[in-house]
Each structure stands twice: as structure tokens, then as C-alpha cells.
N, C-alpha and C positions, 0 to 999 in steps of 0.2 A: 857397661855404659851403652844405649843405646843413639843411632846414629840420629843427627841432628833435626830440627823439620824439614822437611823439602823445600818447603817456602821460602828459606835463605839461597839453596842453591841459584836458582834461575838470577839473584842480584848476585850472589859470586862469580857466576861463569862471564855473566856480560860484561861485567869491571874486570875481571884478567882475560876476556879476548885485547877489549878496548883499554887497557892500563888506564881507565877514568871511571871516577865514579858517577860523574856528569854525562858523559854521553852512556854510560849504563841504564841511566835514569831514564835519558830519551826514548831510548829502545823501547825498555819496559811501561813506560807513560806514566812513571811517578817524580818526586822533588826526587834530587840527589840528598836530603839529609833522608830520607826516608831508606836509600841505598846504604849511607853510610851506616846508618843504624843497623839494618838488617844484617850488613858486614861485622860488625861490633859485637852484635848479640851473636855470630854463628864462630867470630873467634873467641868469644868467652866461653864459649858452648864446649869449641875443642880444645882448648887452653892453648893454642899457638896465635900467632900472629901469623897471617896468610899476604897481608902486603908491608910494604915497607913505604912510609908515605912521606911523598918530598913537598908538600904543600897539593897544589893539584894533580901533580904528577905520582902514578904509580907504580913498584916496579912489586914483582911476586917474590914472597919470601923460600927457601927451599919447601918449606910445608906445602907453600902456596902451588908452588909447581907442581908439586908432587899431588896435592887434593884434585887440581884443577880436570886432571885425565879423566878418573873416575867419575867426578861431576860430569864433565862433559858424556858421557858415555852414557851416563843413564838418565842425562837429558835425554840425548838421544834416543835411547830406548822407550822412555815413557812416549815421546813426539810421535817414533813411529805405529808405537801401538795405539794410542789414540786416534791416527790418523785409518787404519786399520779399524778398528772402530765403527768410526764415524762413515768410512766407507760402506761395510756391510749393514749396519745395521740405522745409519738414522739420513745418509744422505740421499739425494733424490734427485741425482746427477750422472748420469753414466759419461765416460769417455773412451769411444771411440778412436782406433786407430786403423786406418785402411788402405790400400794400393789408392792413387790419387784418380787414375779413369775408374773404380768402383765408384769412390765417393760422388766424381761429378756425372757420373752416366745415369746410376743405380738410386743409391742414396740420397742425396742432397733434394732432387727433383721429385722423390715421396717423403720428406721430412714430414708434415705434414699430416701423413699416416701414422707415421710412430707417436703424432702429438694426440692423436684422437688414441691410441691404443694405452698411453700413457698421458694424460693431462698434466697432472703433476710433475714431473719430471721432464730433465733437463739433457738432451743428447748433444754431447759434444762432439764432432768429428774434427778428426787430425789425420794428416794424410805425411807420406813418406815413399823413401825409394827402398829404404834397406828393412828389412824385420824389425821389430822393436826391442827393445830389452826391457821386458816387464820390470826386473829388479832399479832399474835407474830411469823407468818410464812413470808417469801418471796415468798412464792407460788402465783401465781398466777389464777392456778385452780389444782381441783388433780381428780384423779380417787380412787370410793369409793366403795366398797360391803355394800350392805344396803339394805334398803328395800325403798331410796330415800327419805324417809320423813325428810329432816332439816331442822327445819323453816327458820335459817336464810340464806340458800344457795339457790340457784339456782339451780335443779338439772334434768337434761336431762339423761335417758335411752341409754347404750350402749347396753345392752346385758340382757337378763332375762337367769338365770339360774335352771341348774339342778343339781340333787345328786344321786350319789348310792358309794356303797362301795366301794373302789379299794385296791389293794394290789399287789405285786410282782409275777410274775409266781410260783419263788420256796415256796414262802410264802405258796400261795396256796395250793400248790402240798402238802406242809407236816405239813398245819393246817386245811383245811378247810375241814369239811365233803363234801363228795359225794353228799349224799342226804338230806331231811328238808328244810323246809319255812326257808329262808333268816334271820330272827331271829337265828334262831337254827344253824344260820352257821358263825354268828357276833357275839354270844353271849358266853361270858367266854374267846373270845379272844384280845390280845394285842392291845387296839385301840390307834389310833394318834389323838391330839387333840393340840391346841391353846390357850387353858383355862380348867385353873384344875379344875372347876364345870364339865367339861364337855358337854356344856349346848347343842352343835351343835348334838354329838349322842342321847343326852337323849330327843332331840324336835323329831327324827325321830323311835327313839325306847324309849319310857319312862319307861321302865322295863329292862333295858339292865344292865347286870353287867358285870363287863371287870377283865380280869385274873390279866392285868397292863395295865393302861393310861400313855402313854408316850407326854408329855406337851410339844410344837414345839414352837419355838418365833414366827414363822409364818407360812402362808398358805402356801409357797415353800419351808419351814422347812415340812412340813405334806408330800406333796409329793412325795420329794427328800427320807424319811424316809422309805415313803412305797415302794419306787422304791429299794431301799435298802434292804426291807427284812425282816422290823424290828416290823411291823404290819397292822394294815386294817385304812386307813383314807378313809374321805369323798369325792370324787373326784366335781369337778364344771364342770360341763361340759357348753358349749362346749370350757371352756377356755383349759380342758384337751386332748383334743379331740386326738391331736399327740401324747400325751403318749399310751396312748392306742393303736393306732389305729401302731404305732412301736413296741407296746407289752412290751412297759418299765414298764405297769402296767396293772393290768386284773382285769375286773369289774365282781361282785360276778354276779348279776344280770344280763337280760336285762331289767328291770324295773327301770324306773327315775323317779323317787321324785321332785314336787315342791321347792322348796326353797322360795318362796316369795319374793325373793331377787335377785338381781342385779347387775350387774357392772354400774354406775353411772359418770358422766360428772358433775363435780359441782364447782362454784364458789361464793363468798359472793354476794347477792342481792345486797347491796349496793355498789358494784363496777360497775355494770352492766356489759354488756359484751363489746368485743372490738371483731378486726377482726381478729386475731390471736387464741383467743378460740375460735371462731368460725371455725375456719378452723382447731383446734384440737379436737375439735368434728366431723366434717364430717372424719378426717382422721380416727380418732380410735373407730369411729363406723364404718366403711369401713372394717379394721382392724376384730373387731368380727364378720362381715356378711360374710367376706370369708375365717374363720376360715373353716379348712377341715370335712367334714360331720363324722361323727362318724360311724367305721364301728365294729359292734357287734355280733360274732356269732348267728345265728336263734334258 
């Protein structure tokens, strides 16, 4: 015996989530005798009866429970692979996911550019504070700080960065000594930070203690703070380069610091890529290589 058409499943599953064959109908956008039918015909098909019917009300018979798993499951599996699909091969949508000062510094303000490099298509940006989980995301690729090692992603090089201290003009002006080695000018004051370890100041000063750590939900929360007044974050350059270089922030140093780290292009290995992240990578690597040169007193 061969298993039943699929065209029954999708009106079984919706009537034993919802125990009705009426709001099964709704979901689906057909009459409920069209539901009932399709029901009728899929248990003459297996010769069990799958509900037990109390007038409108339905309750699953053992069979009923027991079919209901496997239908559901390879619902599910056809849904995701269609959607899979329809991602690679016919839609003309990409979804972006980014650090949220990429999006508004970098991104957002050359949209624009990507619409001329791609006319037809549709870039979505979403922004966040944590990584994404590709497997429970709709993202399709995101942009990451890291040092690029994920096993399971894909992961191409925008930008390699750097660091030194920055803080507000007036900040400056009425906390920071005049003179002393760069420690001695960060050290006992107010730092900005993303994680209450602290872990970003204490990898570049590991002896630094701070008067008060004020904790930012994110890297344009640090910024925006110290643009503010409020104390000394880590600046990225050259993502920061226009604050600076406008004087919305003023770096202790001319000395730049390694970071080991990066801004990253990365999507899961197992999706492979497609011609749309490939064309938002050539764009927002474009994007960082004419970022404005950083201009720093001698």
C-alpha cells in the first residue's frame, strides 16, 4: 500500500492542532465541508478513523495521535526545504544582520549604492547586540566583530581593525592629565564598556582600574556615551574615523593598537553562497576601503 496523497495531509494536521474542522478551513482559505471531505477520503484511504466527532467538536482517535507526529514532521520538512529553495534559487531579497553603529554609520547612509548595484532586489537590514543564530534566524548573512574563526560559517574579511582610547573634547579637557604614558591618563577614570568583566580594557591594559565602568548594551551605546561626556571607550577605527575626524570624539593617543579582530562577511557553510551575498560583500567591503582616512594631530 502506498502512502496516502499529500494533499490530505496539510487539512489533517490543521484540524488536530485546532480539534475543528472549521477553523482548519479558515487557515487553509477553503469551506470546512471541503476539509471534512478531504478528512473522509484520507480515512477511507487508511481504513482507520483518525477523530472521533462530537458534532463540531473534535477529539484525535489513538490512530489519530499517533499519524498526527509524522504528518507534522514532514510538514515541516517539505516547508523548510521549500523555503530553502526559494531562498537560493528564485528570491531577490537578501537579509542582513549587523552590529547596530555598522548599520547606521556605514550601511543605511549608502543604501542607495547597493540599489544601483542591484536594482531588482531587496536588502533587508536588522541589527542586534548578540551574534545571530543562523539555524533560528532569517538572516541570510550578517556582519560580525571577531577575530573570523566560526567553524560552522563562512567567513570573508571586511575590514581589519584598530583601537585606542577616545572620549569627548570636554571630557578631556576636565579629566585627563596633560602629561604621563597613556596608562597613567586612562587609569582611575570612568571607562565605557559592553561587558561588566570588562574584558575589551583589561586585554589592552591588564592592570587598569577604573573610578566607575559604565556597561553599554552595545558598541554605539559606547560611543554615543563617550560622545556624550560621560567617559573614555575604546574607539574601532577605521569604522570611527568621521567621529573623529568632526571632533565628536578625541583620541588620547596617536598610537593604534592591534585588535586581532575584524569586521567579517559571514554566512552558514551549509547554505553556500548565492549571487546576492556575493554582491553584499563586494558592496560593504567597498563601503570600509573608502571609509575617510583618519586625520590625527602630529
Amino acid at each position: 500500500m502506498n502512502p496516502p496523497p499529500i494533499q490530505w495531509l496539510p487539512a489533517f494536521a490543521r484540524a488536530a492542532e485546532a480539534l475543528s474542522f472549521r477553523k482548519a478551513a479558515e487557515q487553509l482559505n477553503v469551506s470546512p465541508p471541503a476539509i471534512s471531505q478531504q478528512i473522509k477520503a484520507l480515512e477511507d484511504y487508511l481504513g482507520v478513523l483518525l477523530f472521533k466527532r462530537h458534532g463540531p467538536r473534535l477529539e484525535l482517535t489513538e490512530a489519530g495521535e499517533f499519524y498526527y507526529g509524522p504528518v507534522q514532521d514532514m510538514l515541516k520538512i517539505h516547508q523548510t526545504g521549500f523555503e530553502e529553495l526559494d531562498r537560493r534559487f528564485n528570491r531577490r531579497a537578501l537579509t542582513l544582520n549587523t552590529p547596530l553603529f555598522i548599520a547606521q554609520e556605514i550601511l543605511i547612509p549608502n543604501y542607495m549604492d547597493y540599489k544601483q548595484r542591484q536594482p531588482n532586489a531587496e536588502l533587508r537590514i536588522t541589527t542586534g547586540t548578540e551574534y545571530i543564530d543562523f539555524t533560528a534566524n532569517t538572516a541570510d548573512a550578517a556582519i560580525r566583530f571577531g577575530s573570523g574563526d566560526w567553524p560552522t560559517l563562512a567567513s570573508r574579511l571586511l575590514c581589519k581593525t584598530l583601537t585606542t582610547p577616545v572620549c569627548s573634547l570636554e571630557y578631556y579637557q576636565r579629566h585627563i592629565p596633560d602629561d604621563g604614558d597613556l596608562f597613567s591618563r586612562v587609569n582611575q577614570q570612568t571607562l565605557l564598556t559592553t561587558n561588566e568583566a570588562n574584558r575589551e580594557w583589561l586585554q589592552l591594559f591588564p592592570e587598569i582600574e577604573a573610578r566607575e565602568v559604565i556597561v553599554c548594551d552595545s558598541y554605539f551605546s559606547v560611543i554615543k556615551s563617550a560622545e556624550k561626556g560621560l567617559g573614555i571607550g575604546l574607539g574601532l577605527f577605521p569604522a570611527i574615523n568621521n567621529w573623529v575626524n568632526d571632533r565628536r570624539l578625541k583620541t588620547l593617543t596617536t598610537d593604534m593598537f592591534d585588535t586581532g579582530a575584524g569586521y567579517w562577511l559571514v554566512h552558514p557553510k551549509q547554505r553556500g553562497s548565492s549571487e546576492l551575498v556575493e554582491s553584499c560583500f563586494e558592496w560593504a567591503k567597498d563601503l570600509f576601503e573608502t571609509l575617510p582616512e583618519l586625520s590625527l594631530p602630529g
